[in-house]
N, C-alpha and C positions, 0 to 999 in steps of 0.2 A: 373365950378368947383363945387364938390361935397360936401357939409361938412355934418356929421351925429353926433349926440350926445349921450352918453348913459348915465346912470346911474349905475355904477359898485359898487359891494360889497368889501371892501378892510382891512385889519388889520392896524393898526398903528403898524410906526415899532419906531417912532424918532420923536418927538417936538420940537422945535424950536418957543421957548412963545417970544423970541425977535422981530423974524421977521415974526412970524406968519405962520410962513411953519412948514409939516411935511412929512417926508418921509411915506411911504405907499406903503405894497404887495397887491395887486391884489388877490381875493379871488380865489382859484383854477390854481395858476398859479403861480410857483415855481419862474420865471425867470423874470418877469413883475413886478417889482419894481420902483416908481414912485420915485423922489428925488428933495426935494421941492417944493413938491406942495403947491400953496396958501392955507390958512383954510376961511372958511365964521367969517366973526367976531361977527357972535351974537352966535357961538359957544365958551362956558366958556372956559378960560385955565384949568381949575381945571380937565375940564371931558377930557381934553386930555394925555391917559393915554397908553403907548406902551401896544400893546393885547388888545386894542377895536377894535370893530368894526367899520367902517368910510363907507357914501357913498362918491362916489367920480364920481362927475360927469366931464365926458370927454367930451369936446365940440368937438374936430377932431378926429374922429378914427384914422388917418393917422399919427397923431403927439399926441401921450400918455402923452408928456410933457405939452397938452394943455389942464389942467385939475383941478380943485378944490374938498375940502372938503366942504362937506354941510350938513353933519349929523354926529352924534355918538350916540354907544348904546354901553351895555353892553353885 
């Protein structure tokens, strides 16, 4: 078995400061919508703001659901 990992550019679309997830569109990819992904926690709630930008690293290409936030920017 194969597994490959990337580091993808992504918008915030939805925060969830309860349980630390946010949903997240896939930079250049209308249809590729993540939904609850974990966030990194040393990333502040404050700067999680729908319309940043988020990396989001996918650990299985195969499965997009297997994936977190590890950065934001403006």
């Amino acid at each position: 078995m194969s597994i490959t990992s990337s580091i993808k550019p992504g918008i915030l679309k939805a925060w969830d400061g309860v349980n630390w997830r946010a949903d997240v569109q896939i930079v250049g990819s209308l249809q590729l919508w993540l939904a609850g992904v974990p966030v990194a926690r040393n990333i502040a709630a404050v700067e999680m703001v729908t319309g940043r930008n988020v990396a989001v690293a996918i650990f299985d290409e195969t499965n997009p659901a297997d994936a977190a936030v590890i950065a934001v920017w403006t």
